[in-house]
Each structure stands twice: as C-alpha cells, then as structure tokens.
C-alpha positions in Angstrom: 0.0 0.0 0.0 1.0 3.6 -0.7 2.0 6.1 1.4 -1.0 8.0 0.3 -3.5 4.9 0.6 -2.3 4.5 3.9 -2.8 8.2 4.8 -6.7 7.2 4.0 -7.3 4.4 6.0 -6.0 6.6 8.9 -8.4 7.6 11.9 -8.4 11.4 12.1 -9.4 12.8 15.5 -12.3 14.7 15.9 -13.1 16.6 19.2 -15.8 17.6 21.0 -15.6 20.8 19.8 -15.3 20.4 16.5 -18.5 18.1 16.6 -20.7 20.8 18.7 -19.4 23.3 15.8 -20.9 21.2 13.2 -23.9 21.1 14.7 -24.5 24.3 15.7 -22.9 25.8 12.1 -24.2 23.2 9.6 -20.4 23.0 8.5 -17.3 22.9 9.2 -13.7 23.4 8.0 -11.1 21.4 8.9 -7.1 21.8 8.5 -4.6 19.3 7.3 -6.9 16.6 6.5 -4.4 15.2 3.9 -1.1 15.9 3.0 -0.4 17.4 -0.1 1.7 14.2 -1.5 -1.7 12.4 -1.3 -3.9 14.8 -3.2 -0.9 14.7 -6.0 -1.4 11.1 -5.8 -4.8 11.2 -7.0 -5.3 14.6 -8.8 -4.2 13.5 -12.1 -6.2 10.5 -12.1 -9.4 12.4 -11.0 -8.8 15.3 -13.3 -8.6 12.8 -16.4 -11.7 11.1 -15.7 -13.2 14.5 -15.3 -12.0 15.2 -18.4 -12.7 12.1 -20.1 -16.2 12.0 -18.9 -17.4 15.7 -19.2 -20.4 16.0 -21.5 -20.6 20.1 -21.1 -18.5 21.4 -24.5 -20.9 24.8 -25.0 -19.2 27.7 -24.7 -19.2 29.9 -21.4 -20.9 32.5 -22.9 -24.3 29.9 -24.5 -24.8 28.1 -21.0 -26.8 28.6 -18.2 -26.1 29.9 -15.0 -26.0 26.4 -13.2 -23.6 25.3 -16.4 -21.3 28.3 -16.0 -21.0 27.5 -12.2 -18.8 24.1 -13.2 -18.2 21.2 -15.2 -19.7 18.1 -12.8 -19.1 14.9 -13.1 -20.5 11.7 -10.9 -19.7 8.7 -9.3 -16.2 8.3 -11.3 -15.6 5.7 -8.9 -17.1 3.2 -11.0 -14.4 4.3 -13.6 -11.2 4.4 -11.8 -9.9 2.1 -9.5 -7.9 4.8 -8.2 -10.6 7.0 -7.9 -12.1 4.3 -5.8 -9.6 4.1 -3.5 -9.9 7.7 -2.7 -13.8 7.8 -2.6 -13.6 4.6 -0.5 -11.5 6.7 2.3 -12.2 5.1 5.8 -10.6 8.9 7.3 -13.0 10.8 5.6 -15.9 8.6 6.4 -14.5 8.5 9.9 -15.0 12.1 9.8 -18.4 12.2 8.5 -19.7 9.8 11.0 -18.3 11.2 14.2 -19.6 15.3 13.0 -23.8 12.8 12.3 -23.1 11.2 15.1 -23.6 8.0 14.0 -22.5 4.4 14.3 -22.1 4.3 10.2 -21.8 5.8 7.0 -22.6 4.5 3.5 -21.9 6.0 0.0 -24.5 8.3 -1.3 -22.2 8.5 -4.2 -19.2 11.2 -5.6 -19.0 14.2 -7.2 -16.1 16.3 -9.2 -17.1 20.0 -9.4 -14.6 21.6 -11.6 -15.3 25.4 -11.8 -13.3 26.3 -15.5 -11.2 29.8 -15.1 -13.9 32.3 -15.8 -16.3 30.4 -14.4 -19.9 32.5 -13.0 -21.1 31.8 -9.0 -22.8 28.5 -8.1 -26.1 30.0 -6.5 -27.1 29.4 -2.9 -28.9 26.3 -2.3 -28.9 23.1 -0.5 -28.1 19.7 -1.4 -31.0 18.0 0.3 -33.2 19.3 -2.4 -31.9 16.3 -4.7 -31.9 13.9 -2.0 -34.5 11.2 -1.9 -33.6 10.0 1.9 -35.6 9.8 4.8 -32.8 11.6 7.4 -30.9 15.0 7.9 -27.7 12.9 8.9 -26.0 13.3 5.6 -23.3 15.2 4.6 -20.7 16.3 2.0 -17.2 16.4 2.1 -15.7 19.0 -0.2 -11.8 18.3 -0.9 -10.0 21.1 -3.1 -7.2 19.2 -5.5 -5.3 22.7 -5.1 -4.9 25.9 -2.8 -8.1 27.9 -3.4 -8.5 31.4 -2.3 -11.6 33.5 -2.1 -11.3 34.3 -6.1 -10.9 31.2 -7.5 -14.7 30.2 -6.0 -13.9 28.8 -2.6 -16.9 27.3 -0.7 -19.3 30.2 1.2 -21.4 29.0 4.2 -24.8 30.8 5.7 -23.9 29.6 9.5 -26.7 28.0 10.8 -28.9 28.1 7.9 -29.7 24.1 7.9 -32.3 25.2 10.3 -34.1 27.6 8.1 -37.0 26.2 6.2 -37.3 28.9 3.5 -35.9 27.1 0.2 -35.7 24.0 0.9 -38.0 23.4 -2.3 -35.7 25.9 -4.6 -33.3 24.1 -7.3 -30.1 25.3 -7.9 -30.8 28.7 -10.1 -30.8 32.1 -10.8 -33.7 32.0 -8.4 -32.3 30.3 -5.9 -29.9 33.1 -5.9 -31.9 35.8 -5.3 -34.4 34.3 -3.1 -31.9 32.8 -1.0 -29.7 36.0 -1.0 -32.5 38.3 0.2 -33.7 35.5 3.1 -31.0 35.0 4.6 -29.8 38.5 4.5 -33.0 39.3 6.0 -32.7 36.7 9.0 -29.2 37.7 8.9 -27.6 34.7 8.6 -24.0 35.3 9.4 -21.6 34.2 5.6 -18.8 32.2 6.6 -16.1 33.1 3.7 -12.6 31.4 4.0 -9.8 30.6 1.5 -8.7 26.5 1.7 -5.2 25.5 1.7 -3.9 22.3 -0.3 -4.9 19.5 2.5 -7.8 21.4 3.9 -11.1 20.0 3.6 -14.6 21.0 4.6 -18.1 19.1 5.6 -21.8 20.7 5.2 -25.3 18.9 5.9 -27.7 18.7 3.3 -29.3 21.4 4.4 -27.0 24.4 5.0 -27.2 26.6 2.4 -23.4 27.7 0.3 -22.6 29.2 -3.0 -19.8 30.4 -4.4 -18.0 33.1 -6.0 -16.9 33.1 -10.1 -13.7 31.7 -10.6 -11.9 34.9 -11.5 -8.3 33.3 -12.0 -7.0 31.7 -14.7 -6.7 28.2 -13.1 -9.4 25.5 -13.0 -11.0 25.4 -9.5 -10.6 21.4 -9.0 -12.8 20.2 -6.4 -13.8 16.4 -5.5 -16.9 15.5 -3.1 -18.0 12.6 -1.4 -22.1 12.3 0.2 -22.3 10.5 2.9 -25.7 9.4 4.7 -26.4 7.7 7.9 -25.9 3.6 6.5 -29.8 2.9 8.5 -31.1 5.6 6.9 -34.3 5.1 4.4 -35.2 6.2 0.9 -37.8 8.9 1.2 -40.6 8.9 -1.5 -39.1 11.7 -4.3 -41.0 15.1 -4.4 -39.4 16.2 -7.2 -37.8 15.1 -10.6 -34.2 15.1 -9.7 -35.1 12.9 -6.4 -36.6 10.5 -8.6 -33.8 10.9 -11.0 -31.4 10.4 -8.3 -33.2 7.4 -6.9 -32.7 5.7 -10.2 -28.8 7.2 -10.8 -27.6 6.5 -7.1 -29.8 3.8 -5.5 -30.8 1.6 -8.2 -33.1 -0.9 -7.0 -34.0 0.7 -3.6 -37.5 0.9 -2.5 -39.1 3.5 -0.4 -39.0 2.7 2.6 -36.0 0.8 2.7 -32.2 1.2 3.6 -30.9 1.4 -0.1 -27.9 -1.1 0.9 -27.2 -1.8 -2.7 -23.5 -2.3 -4.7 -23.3 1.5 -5.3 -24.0 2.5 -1.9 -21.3 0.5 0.1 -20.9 1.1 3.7 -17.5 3.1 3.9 -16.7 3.2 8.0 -18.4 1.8 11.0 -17.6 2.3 14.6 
C-alpha cells in the first residue's frame, strides 16, 4: 500500500468541539486533512476522468447559470480504481460519521465540481433538495485538489442556515440566488467566507445553504466531493424530478422505505 492509501485508512481525531461546531454551524472546516503528496497522488487521475467523462463542450458565454457555475461529473468511482480508493477513504468517512453522530456511514455516491477559469457563482442552495432519503444525517465532504483562495470560488457558508425552512424546495438557479440572498440576509444569517489550503477539507449537511463566488483566475478550480448518509437511513418517496432521477442514478433498486444497501451504496466506516 501507498503512502498516500495508507494516509486514508487513517483515523483522524475529531473533538468535541469540533462536533458541537458542526452542529450548531451546519459545517465545518477542517485543516490538514491530507497531505499534499496524497492529493498529488490522485489529482491527475481524478482530473482525467473528469475530463474524459465531461459532456458540457458549449461555450461559457451559451450556457446557463448552473452550467457556468462548473463542469460536474458523478460517481467516477465506478471508472477508476484509483478513484475508488480515494472515494472509498475510511478517514474521511471516519470524519463524516463522528460530526452525524452515528455508528455508520454508506456511500451516497461522488461528485467532481470543476469550476473552469472564468467560471460565473454557483447560487445558494442546498443539497437536500436532490436527495431522496428519509434523514438529515448526511453530509458532504468537499476536498480542493489545489490551494483555493476566495477568487478562485472557494466554498461560502450561511452559519446555521440548515435550520431555516425557507428554500428548501428551490433548485439550484438564478432564483435560488436571489431568493436565498435576500432570506438569509434578512434573517441575517452570518456568511462564513474562507480561502482552503492544499490538504484542507470542509463538511456541510444537506441542508446548510453555500454558494460560491466566479472563478476569476485563470486556473481550473478542481474540487472532489464525497455524500455521505447515515448507512440505516431510508429512501424517502421523491418530491421532485431530480429525487426520482437520483433514486434511479444513485440507488438503483431501492425501494421507499428501505435502507438502499445496494453495490453503489457500500458502507464506507463503521464504529
């Protein structure tokens, strides 16, 4: 095993007060989560399946807002054993479960967000929307492939907004934007803006609400992510076309109703 694979499979410690953080914020950052020699170990191999596996060719300029924002790609896992490896991480399930505070975590599945140089804002919103699960104990893991400052489109939080109800049933948009923007200014919902240095990772529940600036530099913004949900939790019946989408993509098989234990939602760490 590689340095960096073994780097993985390594417990990271997680206090108290990082936990009570979570919960109260709806995120958190997180330091020196992994060394630099491991991300070089897998950025290339990421990068080229995002590249070999991008369908979005228009030009900047002829797509929509929620086009500009990136180039996303899913579940790569099932098309790199190295990729694999990485998604597979028992540290950063490790993580995920002790900030839910549960005994287990399973796959929900990956997700490369590659915001291009001159790339517009991703919109607030919140994950949960696509979500077809019956539990709030899911999470994402955001991993920059490189050092990102504020101008490249680093990750902005609303602290605390996972408990605010408004938007919940908005989609990623233009709308989302300016809903989102004036209701959480209103309730003044403090914006957590910070830049990430290579190794730094951060986590958010499906229901905090983020965005992010344009990408104003003239390197790619190279992000991976990794959903995790509670491994008991159930599929929800979808209340919307991309749940029922999702259901389909991510759990295929599952029924409402059950725990959607099937090959492409593996149980990645448990206590």
């Amino acid at each position: 095993m590689t340095i960096a694979a073994t780097e993985l499979t390594q417990v990271f410690p997680i206090g108290s007060d990082q936990t009570s953080q979570f919960s109260d914020q709806g995120f958190l950052r997180i330091p020196g989560v992994l060394t630099p020699e491991t991300l070089a170990a897998y950025e290339p191999e990421i990068t080229g399946k995002v590249l070999e596996l991008n369908t979005m060719h228009l030009p900047m300029e002829e797509r929509s807002t929620y086009d500009k924002a990136f180039l996303q790609v899913g579940n790569l896992w099932e098309h790199s054993d190295i990729v694999r490896e990485f998604v597979s991480s028992p540290r950063l399930a490790q993580i995920a479960a002790d900030l839910l505070g549960v005994a287990a975590v399973r796959l929900y599945h990956d997700q490369a967000l590659y915001k291009e140089a001159g790339g517009g804002i991703t919109p607030w919103h919140a994950d949960q929307y696509y979500w077809p699960l019956a539990t709030d104990r899911m999470c994402t893991v955001w991993i920059p492939l490189q050092e990102t400052p504020l101008d490249m489109g680093a990750l902005a939080f609303a602290t605390g907004s996972h408990r605010f109800e408004f938007g919940r049933d908005l989609e990623i948009s233009d709308d989302s934007e300016a809903a989102l923007q004036r209701a959480l200014s209103e309730e003044e919902f403090p914006v957590s803006r910070a830049p990430y240095a290579l190794g730094d990772v951060s986590y958010h529940l499906g229901w905090t609400f983020h965005r992010a600036e344009p990408n104003q530099t003239d390197i790619p913004r190279r992000v991976m992510t990794i959903i995790y949900m509670d491994a008991d939790a159930p599929v929800s019946q979808p209340i919307n076309s991309y749940q029922q989408a999702d259901l389909a993509r991510h759990m295929p098989g599952a029924q409402v109703g059950e725990i959607p234990d099937t090959p492409l939602n593996p149980v990645l760490y448990r206590r």
